[in-house]
Backbone bond lengths (Angstrom), bond angles and torsions (degrees), N, CA, C in turn:
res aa  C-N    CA-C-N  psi(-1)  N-CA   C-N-CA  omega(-1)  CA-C   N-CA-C  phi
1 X - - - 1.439 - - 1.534 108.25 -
2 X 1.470 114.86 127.89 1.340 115.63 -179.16 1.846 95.32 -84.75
3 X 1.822 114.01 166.40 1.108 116.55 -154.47 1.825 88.42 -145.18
4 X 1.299 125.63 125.81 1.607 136.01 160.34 1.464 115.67 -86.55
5 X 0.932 111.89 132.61 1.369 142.10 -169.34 1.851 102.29 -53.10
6 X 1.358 141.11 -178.59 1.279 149.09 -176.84 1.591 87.68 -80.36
7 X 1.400 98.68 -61.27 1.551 105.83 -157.83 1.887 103.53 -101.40
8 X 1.294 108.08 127.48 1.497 103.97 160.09 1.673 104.19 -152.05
9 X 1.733 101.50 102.42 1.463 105.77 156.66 1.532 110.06 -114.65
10 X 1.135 111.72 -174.46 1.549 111.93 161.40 1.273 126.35 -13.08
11 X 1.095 95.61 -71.62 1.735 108.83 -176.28 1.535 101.42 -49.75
12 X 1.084 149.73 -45.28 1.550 153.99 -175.12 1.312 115.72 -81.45
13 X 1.274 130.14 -29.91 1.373 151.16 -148.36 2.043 90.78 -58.53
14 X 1.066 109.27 -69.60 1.194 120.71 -160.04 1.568 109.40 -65.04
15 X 1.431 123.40 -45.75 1.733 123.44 141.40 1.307 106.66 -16.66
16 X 1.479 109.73 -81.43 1.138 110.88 -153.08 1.582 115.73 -60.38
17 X 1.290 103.32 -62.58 1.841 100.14 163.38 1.662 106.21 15.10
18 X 2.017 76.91 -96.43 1.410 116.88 178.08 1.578 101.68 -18.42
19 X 1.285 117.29 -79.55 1.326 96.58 178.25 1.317 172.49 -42.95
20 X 1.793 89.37 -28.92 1.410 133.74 177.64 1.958 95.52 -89.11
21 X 0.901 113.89 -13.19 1.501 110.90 -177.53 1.495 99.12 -75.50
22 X 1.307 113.01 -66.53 1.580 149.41 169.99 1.321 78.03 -19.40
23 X 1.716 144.76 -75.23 1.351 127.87 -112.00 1.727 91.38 -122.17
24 X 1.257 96.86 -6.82 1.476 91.01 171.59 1.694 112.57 -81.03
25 X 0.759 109.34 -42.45 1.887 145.44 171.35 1.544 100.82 -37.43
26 X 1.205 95.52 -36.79 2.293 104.30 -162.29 1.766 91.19 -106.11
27 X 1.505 127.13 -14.58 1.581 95.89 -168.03 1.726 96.36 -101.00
28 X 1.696 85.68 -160.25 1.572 94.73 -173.16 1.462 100.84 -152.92
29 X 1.125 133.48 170.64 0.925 142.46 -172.91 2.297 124.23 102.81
30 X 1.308 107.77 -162.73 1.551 94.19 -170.37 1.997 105.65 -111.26
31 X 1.288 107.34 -7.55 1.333 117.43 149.66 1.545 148.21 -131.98
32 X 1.068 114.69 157.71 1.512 108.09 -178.73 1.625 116.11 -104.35
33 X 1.259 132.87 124.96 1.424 133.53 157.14 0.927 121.13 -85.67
34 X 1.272 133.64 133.62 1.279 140.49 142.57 1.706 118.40 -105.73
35 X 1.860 82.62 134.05 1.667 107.69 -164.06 1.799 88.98 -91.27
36 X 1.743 115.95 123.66 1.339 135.63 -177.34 0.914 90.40 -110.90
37 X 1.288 152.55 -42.60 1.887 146.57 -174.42 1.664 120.17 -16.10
38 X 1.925 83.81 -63.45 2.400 58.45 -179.66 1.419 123.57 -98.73
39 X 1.586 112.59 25.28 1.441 124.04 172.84 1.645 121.63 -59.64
40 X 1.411 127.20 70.50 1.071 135.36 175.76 1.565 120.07 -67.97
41 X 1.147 124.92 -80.42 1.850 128.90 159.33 1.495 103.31 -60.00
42 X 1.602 97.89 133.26 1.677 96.33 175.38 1.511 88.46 -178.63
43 X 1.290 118.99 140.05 1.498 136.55 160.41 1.465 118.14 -92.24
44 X 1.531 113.22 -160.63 1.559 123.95 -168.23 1.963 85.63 -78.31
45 X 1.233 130.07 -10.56 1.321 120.37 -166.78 1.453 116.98 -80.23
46 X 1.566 99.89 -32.99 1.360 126.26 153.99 2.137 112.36 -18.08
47 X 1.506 92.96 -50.26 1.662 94.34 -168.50 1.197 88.66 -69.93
48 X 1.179 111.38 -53.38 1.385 133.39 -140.41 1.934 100.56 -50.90
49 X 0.877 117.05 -49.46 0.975 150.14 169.32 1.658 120.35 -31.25
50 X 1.889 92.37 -73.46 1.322 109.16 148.19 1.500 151.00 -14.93
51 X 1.864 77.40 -65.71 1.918 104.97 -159.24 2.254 84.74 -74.66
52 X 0.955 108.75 -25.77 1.748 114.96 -152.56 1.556 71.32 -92.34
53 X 1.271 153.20 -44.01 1.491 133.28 -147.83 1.664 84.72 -102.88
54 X 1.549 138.92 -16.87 1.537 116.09 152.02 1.425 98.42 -94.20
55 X 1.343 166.31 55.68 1.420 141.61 88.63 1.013 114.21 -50.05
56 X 1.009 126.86 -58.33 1.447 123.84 179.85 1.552 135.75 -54.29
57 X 1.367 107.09 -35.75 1.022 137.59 -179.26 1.729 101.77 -82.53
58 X 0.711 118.60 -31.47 1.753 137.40 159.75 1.544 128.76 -57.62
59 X 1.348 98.18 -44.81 1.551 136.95 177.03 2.006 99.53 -65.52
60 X 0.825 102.56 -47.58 1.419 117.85 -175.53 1.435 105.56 -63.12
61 X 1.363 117.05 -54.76 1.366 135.30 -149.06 1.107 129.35 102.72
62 X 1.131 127.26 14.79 1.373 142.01 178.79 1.488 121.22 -105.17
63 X 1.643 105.20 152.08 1.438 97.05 -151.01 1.805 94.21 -90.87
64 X 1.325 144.01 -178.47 1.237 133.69 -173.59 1.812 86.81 -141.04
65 X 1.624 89.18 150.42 1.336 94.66 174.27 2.158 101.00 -151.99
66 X 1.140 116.37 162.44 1.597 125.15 169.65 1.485 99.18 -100.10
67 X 1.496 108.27 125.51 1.627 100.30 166.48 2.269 88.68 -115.78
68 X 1.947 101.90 134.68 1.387 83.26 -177.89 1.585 130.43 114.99
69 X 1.489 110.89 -13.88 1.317 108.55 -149.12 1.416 79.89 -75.56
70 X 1.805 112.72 144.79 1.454 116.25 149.89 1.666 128.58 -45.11
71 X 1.202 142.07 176.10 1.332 126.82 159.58 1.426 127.47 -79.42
72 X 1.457 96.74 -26.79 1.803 108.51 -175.84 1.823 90.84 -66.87
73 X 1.073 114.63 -40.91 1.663 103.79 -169.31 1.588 114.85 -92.33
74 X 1.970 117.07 -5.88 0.909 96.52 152.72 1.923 114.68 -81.30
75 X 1.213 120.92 -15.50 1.479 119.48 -163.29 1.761 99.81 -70.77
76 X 1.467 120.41 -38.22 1.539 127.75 168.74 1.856 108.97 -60.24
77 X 1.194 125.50 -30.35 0.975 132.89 156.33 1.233 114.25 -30.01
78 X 1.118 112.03 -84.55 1.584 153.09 165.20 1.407 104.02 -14.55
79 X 1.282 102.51 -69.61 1.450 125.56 -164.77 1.855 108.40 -58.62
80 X 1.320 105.21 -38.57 0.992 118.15 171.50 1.496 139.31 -90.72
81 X 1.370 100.13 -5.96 1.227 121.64 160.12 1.542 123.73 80.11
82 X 1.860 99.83 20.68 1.440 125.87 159.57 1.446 124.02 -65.46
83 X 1.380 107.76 -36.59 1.579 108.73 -146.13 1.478 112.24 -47.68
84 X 1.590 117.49 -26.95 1.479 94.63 174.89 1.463 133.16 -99.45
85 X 1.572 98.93 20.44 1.275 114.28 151.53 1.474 128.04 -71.30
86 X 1.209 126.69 -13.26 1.135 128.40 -169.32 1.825 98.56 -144.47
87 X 1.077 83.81 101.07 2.302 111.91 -161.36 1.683 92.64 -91.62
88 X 1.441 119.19 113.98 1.588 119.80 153.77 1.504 126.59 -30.08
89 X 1.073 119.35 123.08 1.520 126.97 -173.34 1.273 89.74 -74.76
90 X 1.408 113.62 155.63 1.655 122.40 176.40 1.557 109.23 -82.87
């Protein structure tokens, strides 16, 4: 399970990537999670972020899922007309 940082705005966005690239790169299996739980500060980069860690994760063949998302960042979701790009992990 890949894991997001407390904080991800802009300023972090590109770290984080980086990181989430890294951990997609090292697993195995036919999906990817990403753990949203201790994501407290976070902007529109936040998706952004996201939507590029399921391309990729897509790219692979693997299915992508959010385990975690807060509500304020699913409601920006929403707003933006992502949210069912980014499907609750069970």
């Amino acid at each position: 399970m890949l894991v997001l940082p407390s904080r991800l705005t802009h300023d972090e966005a590109s770290a984080c990537m980086r990181m989430l690239q890294q951990g997609l790169a090292g697993q195995s299996g036919s999906a990817t999670v990403v753990d949203a739980s201790a994501l407290a500060q976070f902007d529109s980069s936040a998706l952004a972020v996201l939507l590029e860690c399921r391309r990729e994760s897509s790219a692979m063949g693997r299915g992508f899922a959010v385990k975690g998302l807060s509500p304020r960042l699913r409601e920006l979701a929403t707003l933006y007309g992502i949210a069912g790009l980014l499907p609750a992990a069970p």
